[in-house]
N, C-alpha and C positions, 0 to 999 in steps of 0.2 A: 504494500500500500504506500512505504514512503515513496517508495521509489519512482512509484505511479503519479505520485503527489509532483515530486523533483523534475520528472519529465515535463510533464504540464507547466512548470514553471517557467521552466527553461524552453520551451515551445512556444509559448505565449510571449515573452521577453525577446526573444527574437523574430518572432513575426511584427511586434510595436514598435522596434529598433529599426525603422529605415531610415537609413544616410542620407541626408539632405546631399542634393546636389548642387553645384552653383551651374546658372547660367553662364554659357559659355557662347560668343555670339561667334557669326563666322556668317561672311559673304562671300559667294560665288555667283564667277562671271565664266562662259566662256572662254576670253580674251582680256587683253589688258590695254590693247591697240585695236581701234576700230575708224573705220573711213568714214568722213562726214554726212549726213542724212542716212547712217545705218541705224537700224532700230538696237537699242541697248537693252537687253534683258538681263536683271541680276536677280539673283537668288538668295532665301533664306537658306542659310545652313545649318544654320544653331543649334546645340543640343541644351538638353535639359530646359526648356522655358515652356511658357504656356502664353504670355504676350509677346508683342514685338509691337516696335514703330519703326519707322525708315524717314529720314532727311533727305530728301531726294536735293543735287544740284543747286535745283531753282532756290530753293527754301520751302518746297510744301512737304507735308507728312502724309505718310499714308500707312495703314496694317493690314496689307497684305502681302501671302507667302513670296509672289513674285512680281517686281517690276519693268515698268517696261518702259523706255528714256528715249528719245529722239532731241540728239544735241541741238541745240540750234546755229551754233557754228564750231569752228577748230578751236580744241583747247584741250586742258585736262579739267575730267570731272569729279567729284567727290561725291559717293555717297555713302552716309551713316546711319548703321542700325541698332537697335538699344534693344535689348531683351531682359525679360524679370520671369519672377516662376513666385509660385503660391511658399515658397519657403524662404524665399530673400524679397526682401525691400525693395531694396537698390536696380536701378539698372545696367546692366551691363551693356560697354557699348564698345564698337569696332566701326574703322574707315578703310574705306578702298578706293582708289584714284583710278582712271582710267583715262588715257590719251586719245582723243579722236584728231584724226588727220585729213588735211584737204584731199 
């Protein structure tokens, strides 16, 4: 019976014990070079989150898993994604630059 007891404890105690994870953000592109009036698709990659937002260029925001960018002329462009989860606060965030070319 104790033993039966001791099991149970230690079963239970470890099924309640799940490891918070941090968000970890990550963006994927394709490419890192792309020719002017080509449409820019970047990617969420992130693991562990449950929101996201994205900084696109311009300055607008948006939360969806993927966007989709038409430069308006040659340059390099920046965008930023911030990611949180139901165990952290805080937002995690990462930037990616991308060169478009005439």
């Amino acid at each position: 019976m104790k033993y039966s007891v001791l099991i149970l404890v230690v079963l239970i105690s470890f099924i309640a014990c799940k490891k918070k994870q941090e968000p970890q953000p990550q963006i994927c592109f394709g490419k890192e070079i792309y020719k002017y009036k080509d449409t820019i698709a970047v990617s969420n990659c992130s693991k562990y989150y449950t929101g996201l937002r994205w900084i696109m260029p311009d300055g607008t925001q948006t939360k969806v898993e993927t966007i989709y960018y038409v430069p308006p002329a040659p340059g390099i462009y920046t965008f930023t994604i911030y990611v949180n989860n139901k165990d952290y606060i805080t937002e995690y965030k990462t930037t990616k630059s991308i060169t478009v070319t005439p």
